[in-house]
Each structure stands twice: as C-alpha cells, then as structure tokens.
DSSP file (Angstrom, degrees, kcal/mol; ACC not computed):
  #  RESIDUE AA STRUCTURE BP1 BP2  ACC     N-H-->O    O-->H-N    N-H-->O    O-->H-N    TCO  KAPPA ALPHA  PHI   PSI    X-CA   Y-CA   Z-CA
    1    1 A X              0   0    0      0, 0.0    80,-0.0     0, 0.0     3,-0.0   0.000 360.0 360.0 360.0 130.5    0.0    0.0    0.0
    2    2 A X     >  -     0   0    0      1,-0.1     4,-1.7     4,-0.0     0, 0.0  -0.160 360.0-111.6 -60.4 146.8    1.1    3.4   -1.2
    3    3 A X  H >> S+     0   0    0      2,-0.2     4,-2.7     1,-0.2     3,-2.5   0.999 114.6  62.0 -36.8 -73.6    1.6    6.7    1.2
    4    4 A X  H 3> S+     0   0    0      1,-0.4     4,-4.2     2,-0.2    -1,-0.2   0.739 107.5  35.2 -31.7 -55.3   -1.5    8.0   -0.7
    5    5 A X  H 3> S+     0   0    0      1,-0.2     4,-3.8     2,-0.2     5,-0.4   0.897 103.9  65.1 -74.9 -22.4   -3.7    5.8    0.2
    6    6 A X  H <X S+     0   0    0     -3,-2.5     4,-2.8    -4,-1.7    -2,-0.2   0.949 113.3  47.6 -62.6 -27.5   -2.4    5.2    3.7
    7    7 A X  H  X>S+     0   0    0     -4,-2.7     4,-1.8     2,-0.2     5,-0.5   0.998 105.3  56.1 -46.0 -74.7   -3.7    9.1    3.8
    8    8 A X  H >X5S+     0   0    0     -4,-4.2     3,-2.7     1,-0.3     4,-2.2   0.875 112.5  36.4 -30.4 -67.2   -6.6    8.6    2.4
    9    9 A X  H 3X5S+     0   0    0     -4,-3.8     4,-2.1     1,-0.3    -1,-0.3   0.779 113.5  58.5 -85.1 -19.0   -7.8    6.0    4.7
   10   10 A X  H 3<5S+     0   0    0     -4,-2.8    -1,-0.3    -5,-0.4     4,-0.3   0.746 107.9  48.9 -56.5 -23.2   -6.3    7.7    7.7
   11   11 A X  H XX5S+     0   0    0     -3,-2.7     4,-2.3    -4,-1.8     3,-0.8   0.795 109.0  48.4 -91.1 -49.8   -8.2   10.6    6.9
   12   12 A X  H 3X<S+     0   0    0     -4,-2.2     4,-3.4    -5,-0.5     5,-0.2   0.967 108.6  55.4 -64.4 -36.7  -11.2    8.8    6.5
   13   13 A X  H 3< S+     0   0    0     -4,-2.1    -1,-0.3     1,-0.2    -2,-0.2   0.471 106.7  53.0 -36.3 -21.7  -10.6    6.9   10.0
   14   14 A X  H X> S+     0   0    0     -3,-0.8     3,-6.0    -4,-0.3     4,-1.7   0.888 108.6  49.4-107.0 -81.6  -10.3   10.0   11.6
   15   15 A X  H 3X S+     0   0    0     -4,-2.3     4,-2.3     1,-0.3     3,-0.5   0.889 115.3  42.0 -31.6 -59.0  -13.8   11.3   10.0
   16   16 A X  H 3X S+     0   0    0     -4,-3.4     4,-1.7    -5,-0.5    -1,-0.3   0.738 110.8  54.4 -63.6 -13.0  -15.7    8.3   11.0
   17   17 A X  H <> S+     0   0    0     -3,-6.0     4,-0.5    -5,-0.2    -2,-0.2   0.671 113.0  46.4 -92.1 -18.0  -14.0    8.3   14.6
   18   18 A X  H  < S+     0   0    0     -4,-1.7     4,-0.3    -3,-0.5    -2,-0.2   0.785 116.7  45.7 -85.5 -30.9  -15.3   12.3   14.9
   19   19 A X  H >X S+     0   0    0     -4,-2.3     3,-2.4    -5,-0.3     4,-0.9   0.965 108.6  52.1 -64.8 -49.6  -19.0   11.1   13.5
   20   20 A X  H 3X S+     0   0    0     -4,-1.7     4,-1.5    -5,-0.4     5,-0.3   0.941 119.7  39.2 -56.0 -21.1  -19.3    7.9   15.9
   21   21 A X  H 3X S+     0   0    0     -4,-0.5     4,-0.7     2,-0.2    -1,-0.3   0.606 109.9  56.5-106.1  26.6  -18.4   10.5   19.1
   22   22 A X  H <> S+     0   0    0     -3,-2.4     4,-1.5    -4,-0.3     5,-0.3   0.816 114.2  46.4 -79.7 -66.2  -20.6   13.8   17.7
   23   23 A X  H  X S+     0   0    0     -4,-0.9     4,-2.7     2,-0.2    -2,-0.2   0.664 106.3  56.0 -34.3 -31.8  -23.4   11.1   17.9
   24   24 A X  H  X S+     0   0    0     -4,-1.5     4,-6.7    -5,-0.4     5,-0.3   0.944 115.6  40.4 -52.9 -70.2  -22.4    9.9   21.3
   25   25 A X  H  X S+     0   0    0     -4,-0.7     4,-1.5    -5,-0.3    -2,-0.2   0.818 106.8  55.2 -62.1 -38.8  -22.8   13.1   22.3
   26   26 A X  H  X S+     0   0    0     -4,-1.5     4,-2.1     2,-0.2     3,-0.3   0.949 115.5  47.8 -24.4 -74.3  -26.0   14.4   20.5
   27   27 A X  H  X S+     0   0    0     -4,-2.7     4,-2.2    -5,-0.3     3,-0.4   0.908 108.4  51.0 -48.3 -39.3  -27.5   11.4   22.1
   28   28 A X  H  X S+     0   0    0     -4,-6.7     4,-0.8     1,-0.2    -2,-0.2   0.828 113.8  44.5 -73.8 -15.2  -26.2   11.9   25.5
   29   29 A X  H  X S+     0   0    0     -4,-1.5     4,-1.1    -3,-0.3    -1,-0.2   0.556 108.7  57.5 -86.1  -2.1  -27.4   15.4   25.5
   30   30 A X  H  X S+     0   0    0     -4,-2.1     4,-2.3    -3,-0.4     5,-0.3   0.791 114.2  42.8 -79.0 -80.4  -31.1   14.4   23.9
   31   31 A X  H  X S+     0   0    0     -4,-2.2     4,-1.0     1,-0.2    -2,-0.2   0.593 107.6  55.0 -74.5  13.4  -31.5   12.2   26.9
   32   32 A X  H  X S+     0   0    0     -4,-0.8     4,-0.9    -5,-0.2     5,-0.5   0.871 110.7  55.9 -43.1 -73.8  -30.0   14.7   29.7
   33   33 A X  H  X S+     0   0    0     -4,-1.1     4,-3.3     1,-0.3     3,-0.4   0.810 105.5  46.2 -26.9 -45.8  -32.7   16.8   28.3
   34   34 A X  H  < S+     0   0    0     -4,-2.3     3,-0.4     1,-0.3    -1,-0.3   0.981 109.6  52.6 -61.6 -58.0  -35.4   14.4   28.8
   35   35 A X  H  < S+     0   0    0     -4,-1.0    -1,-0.3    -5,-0.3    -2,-0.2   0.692 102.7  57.0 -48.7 -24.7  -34.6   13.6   32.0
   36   36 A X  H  < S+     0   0    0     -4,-0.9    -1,-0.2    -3,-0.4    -2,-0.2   0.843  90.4  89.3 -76.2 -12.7  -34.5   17.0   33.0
   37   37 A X  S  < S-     0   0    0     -4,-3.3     2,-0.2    -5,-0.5     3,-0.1  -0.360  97.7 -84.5 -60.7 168.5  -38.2   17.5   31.8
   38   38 A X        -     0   0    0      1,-0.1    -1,-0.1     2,-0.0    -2,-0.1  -0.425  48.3-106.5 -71.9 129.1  -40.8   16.7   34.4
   39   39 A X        -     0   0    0     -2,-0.2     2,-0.2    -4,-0.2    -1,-0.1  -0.152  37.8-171.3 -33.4 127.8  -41.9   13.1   34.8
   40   40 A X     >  -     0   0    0      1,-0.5     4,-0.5     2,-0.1     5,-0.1  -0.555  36.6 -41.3-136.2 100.1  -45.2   12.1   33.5
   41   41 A X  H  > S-     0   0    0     -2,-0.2     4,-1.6     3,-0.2    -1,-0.5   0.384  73.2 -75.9 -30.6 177.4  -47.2    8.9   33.8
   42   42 A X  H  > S+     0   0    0      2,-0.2     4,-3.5     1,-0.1     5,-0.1   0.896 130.6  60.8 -18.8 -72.6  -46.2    5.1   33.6
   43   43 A X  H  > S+     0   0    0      1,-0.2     4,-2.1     2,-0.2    -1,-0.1   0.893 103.6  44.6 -52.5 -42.1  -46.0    5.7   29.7
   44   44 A X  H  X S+     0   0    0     -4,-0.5     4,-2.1     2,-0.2     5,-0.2   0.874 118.8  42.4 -75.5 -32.0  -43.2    8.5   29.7
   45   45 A X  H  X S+     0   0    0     -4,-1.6     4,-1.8     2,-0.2    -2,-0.2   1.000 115.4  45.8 -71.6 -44.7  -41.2    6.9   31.9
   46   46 A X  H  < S+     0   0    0     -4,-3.5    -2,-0.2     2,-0.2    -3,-0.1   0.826 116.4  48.7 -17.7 -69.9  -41.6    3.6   30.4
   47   47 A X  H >< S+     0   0    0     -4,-2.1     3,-1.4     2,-0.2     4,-0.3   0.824 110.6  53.0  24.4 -91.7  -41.1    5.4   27.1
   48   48 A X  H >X S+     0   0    0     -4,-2.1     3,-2.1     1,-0.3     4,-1.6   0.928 108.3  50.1 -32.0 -84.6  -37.8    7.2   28.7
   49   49 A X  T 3< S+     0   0    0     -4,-1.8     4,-0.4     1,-0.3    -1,-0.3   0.337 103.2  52.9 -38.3 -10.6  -36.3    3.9   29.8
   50   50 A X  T <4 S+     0   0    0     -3,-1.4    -1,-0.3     2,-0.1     4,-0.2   0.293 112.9  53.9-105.4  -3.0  -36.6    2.0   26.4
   51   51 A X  T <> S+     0   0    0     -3,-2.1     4,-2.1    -4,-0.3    -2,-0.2   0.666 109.7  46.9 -55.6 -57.4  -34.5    5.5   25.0
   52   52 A X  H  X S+     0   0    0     -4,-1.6     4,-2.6     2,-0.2     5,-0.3   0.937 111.3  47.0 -76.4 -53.5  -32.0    5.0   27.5
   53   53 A X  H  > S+     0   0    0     -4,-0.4     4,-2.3    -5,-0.3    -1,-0.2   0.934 116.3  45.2 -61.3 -32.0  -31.5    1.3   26.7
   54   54 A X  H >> S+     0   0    0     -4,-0.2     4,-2.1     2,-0.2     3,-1.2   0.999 115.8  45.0 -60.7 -56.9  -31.4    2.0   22.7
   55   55 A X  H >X S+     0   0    0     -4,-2.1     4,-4.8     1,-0.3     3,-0.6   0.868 116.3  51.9 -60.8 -65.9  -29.0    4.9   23.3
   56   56 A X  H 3X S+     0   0    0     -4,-2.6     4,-1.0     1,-0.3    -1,-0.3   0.740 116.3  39.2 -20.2 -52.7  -27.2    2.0   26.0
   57   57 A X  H <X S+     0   0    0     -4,-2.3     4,-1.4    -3,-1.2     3,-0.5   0.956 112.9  54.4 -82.5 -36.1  -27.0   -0.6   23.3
   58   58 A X  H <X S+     0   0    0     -4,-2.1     4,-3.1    -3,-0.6     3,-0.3   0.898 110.1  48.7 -51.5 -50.6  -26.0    1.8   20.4
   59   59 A X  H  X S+     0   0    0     -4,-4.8     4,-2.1    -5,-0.4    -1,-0.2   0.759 102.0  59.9 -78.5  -8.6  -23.0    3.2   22.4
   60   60 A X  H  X S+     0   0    0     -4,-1.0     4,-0.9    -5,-0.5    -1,-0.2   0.801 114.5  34.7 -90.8  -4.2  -21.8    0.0   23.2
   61   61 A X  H  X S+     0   0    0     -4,-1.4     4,-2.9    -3,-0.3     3,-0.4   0.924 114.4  56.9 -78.8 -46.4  -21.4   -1.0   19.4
   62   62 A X  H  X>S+     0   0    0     -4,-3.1     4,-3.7     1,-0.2     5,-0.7   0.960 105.1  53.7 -62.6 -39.2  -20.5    2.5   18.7
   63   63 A X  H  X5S+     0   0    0     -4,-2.1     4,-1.7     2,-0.2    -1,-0.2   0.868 114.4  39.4 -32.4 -56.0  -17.5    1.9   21.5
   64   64 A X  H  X5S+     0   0    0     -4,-0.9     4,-1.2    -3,-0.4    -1,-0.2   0.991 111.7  62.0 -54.4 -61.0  -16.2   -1.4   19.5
   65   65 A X  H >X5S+     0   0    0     -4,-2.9     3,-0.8     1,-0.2     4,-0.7   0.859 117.2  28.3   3.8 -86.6  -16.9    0.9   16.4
   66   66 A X  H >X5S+     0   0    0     -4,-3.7     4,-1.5     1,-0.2     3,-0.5   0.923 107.6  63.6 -68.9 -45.4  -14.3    3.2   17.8
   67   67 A X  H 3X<S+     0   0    0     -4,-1.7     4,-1.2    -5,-0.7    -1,-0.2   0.834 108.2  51.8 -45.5 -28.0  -12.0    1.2   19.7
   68   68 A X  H <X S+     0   0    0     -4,-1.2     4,-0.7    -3,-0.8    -1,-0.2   0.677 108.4  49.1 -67.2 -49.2  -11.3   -0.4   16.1
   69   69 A X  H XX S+     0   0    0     -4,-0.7     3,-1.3    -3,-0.5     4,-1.3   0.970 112.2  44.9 -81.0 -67.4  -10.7    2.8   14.4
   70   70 A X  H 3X S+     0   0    0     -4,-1.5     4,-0.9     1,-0.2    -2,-0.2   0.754 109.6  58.0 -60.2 -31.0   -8.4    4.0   16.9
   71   71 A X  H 3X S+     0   0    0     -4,-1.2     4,-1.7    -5,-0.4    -1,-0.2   0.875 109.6  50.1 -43.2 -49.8   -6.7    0.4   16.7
   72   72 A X  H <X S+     0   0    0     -3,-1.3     4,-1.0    -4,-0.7    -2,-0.2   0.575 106.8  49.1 -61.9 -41.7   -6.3    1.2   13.1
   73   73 A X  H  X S+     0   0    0     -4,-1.3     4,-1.7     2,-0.1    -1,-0.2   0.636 101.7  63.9 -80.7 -12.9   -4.7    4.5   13.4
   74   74 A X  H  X S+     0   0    0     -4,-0.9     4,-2.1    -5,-0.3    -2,-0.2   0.996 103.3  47.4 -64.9 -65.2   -2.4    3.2   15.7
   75   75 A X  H  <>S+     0   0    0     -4,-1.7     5,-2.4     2,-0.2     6,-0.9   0.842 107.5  57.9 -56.6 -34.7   -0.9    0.9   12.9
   76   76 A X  H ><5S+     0   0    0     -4,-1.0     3,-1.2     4,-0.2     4,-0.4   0.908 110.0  44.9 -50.1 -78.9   -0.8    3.7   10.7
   77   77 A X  H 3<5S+     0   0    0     -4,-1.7    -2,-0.2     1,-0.4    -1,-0.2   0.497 116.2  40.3 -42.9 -52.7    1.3    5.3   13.1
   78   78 A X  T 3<5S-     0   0    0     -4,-2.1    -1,-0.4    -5,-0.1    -2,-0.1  -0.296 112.4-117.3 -98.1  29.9    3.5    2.4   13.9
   79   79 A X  T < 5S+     0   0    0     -3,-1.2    -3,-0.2    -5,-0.2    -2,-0.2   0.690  88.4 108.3  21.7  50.5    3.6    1.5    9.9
   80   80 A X    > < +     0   0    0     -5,-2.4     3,-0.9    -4,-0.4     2,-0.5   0.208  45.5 136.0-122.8   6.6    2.1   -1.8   10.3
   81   81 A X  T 3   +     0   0    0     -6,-0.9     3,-0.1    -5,-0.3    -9,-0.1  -0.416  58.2  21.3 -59.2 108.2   -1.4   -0.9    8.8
   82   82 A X  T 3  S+     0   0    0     -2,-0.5     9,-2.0     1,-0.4     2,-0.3   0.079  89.9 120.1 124.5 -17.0   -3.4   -3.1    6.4
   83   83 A X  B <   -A   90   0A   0     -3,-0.9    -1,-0.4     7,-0.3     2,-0.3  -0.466  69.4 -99.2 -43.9 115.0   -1.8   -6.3    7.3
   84   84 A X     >  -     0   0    0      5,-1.2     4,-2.5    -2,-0.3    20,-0.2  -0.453  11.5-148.1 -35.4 107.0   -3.7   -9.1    8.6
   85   85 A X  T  4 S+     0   0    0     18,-1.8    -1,-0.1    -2,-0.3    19,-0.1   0.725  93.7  35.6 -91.0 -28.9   -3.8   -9.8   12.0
   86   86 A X  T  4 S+     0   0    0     17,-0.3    -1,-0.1     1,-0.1    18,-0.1   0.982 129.0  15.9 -61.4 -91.1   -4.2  -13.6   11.4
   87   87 A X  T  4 S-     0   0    0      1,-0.0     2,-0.9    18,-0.0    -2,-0.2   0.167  89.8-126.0 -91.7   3.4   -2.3  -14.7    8.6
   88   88 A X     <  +     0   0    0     -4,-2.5    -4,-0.2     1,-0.1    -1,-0.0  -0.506  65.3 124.5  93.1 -81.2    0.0  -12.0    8.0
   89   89 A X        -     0   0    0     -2,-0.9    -5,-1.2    -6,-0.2     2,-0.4   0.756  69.8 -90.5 -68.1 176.1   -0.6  -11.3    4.6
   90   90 A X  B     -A   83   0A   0     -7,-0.2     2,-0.6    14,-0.0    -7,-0.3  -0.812  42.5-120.2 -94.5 152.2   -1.8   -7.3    3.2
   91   91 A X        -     0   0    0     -9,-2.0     5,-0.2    -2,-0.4    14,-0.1  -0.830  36.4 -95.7 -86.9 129.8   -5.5   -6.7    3.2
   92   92 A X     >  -     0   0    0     -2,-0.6     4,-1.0     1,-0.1     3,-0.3  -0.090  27.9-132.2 -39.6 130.2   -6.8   -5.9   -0.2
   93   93 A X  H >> S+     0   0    0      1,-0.3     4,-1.2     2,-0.2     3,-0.7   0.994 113.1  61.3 -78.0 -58.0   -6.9   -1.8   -0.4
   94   94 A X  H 3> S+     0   0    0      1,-0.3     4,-0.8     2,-0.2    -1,-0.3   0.844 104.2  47.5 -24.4 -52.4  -10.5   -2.5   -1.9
   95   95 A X  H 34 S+     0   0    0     -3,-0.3     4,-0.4     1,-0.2     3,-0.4   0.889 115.5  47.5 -42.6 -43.8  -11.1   -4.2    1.6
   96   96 A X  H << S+     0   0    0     -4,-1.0     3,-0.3    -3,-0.7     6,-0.2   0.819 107.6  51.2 -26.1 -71.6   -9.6   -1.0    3.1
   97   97 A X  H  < S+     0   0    0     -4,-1.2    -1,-0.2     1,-0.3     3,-0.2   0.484 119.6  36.1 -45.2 -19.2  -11.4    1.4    1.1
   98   98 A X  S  < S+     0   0    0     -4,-0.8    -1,-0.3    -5,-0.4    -2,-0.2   0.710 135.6  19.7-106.6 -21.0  -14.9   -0.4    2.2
   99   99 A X  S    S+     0   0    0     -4,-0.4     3,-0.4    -3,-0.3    -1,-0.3  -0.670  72.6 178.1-166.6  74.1  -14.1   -1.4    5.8
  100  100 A X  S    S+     0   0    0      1,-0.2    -4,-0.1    -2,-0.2    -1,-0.1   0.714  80.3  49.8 -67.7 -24.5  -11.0    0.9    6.9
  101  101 A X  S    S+     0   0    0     -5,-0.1     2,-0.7   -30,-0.0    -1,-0.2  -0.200  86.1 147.0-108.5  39.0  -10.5   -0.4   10.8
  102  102 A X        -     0   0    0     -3,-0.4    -3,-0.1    -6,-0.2   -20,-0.1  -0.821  34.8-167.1 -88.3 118.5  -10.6   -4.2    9.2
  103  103 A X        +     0   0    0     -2,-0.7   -18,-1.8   -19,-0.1     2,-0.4   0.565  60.7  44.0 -63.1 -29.0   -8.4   -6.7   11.1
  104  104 A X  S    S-     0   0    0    -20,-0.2   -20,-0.1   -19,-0.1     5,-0.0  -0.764  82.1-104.8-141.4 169.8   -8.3   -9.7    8.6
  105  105 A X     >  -     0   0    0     -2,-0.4     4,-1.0     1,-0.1     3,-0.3  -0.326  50.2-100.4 -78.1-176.7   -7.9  -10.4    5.1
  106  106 A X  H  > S+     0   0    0      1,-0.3     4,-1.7     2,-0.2     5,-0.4   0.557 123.8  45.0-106.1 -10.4  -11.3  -11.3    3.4
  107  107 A X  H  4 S+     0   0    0      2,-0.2     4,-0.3     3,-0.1    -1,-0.3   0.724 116.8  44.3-110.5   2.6  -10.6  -15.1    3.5
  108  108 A X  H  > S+     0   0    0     -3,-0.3     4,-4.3     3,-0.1    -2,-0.2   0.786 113.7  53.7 -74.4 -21.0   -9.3  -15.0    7.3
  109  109 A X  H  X S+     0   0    0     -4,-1.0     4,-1.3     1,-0.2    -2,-0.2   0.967 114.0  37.7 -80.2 -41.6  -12.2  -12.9    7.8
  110  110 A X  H  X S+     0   0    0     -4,-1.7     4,-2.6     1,-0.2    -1,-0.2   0.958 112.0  58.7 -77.3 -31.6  -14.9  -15.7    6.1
  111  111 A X  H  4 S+     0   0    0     -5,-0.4     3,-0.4    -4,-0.3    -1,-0.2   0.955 110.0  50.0 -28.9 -63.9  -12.9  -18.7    7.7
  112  112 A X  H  < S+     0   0    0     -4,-4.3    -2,-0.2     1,-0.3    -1,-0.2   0.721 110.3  42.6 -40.8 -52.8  -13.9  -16.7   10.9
  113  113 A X  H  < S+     0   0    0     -4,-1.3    -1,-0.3    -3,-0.1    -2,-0.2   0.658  87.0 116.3-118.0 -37.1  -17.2  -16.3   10.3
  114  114 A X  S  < S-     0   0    0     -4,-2.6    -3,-0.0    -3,-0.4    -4,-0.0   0.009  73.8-105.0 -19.3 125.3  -17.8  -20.0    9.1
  115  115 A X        -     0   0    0      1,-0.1     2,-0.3     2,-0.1    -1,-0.1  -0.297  35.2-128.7 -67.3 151.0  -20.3  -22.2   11.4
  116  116 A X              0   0    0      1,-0.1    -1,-0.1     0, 0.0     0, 0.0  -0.678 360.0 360.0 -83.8 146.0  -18.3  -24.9   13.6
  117  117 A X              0   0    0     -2,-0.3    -1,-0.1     0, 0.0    -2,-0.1   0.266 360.0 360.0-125.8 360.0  -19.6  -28.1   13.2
C-alpha cells in the first residue's frame, strides 16, 4: 500500500472516529434533556427507559466501532497498517477502502465467520 492511500484512509478513520463520538454526544445530550423534563405517567417513563436502553445498546457498538478505528490509526502510526492480524498477509486496499479499521484479510475474515460443526 502506497503513502497516498495510507492518507486517504487515515483521513477517513479520523472522520468516522469524529461522527461515531458527535453522535455519542448528541444522544447523551437528547437524553439529559429528557430527564430533566418533568416526569409524566407510567408511559413516559416507560417510554424514557426503552430511549436510554437503545441509546445503551447503540453506544456499546459505537465503542467497539471506535476502539477499532483508533486500533487502526495506531498501525498507521507504527507503519504496520493493512496487514492481517491472522495470517500476516496485506488486506486488499478494496477491503480498506470499504471497511478501513478491518483486522483480517477477506478469506481469514470468512474462515472466521464460518459455522463450527
């Protein structure tokens, strides 16, 4: 893999790593808000608590999300980027391009993902 592209996709890693936490935050300040409004029946609390749990489940993917991306600048950093964490090998810059904080090459990745019998 070329400078150029290691840019590119650094750049974009960086972009995607600034969306997943302006969403973080957008959410955490929609549901402050909510909470500070006044309580009202069963149904808005009810309501309020099944908000809190999406938000709950959302941030803990966006968390992997990021944790992924930052994994991924790291290797930029340390010039070890696009390389497979399994087998060694480079990940196809198509992969890159489609799925920039991707750990494995596309046939370590379907091995993985193959049922055990």
């Amino acid at each position: 893999m070329n400078k150029k592209d290691t840019d590119q996709l650094k750049k974009i890693l960086v972009h995607k790593k600034t969306e997943l936490l302006n969403k973080v935050k957008n959410v955490q300040m929609e549901i402050g808000a909510k909470e500070h409004e006044s309580s009202g029946d069963e149904i808005d609390t009810a309501s309020q608590s099944a908000d809190k749990e999406i938000y709950f489940e959302l941030a803990a993917a966006d968390k992997i999300a990021m944790s992924a991306i930052d994994d991924a600048i790291a290797k930029i950093e340390k010039g070890i980027y696009g390389k497979c964490e399994c087998c060694g090998k480079d990940i196809d810059i198509k992969r890159l391009k489609a799925l920039p904080w991707g750990r494995y090459c596309i046939q370590c990745q379907e091995e993985a993902e193959k049922p055990r019998r």
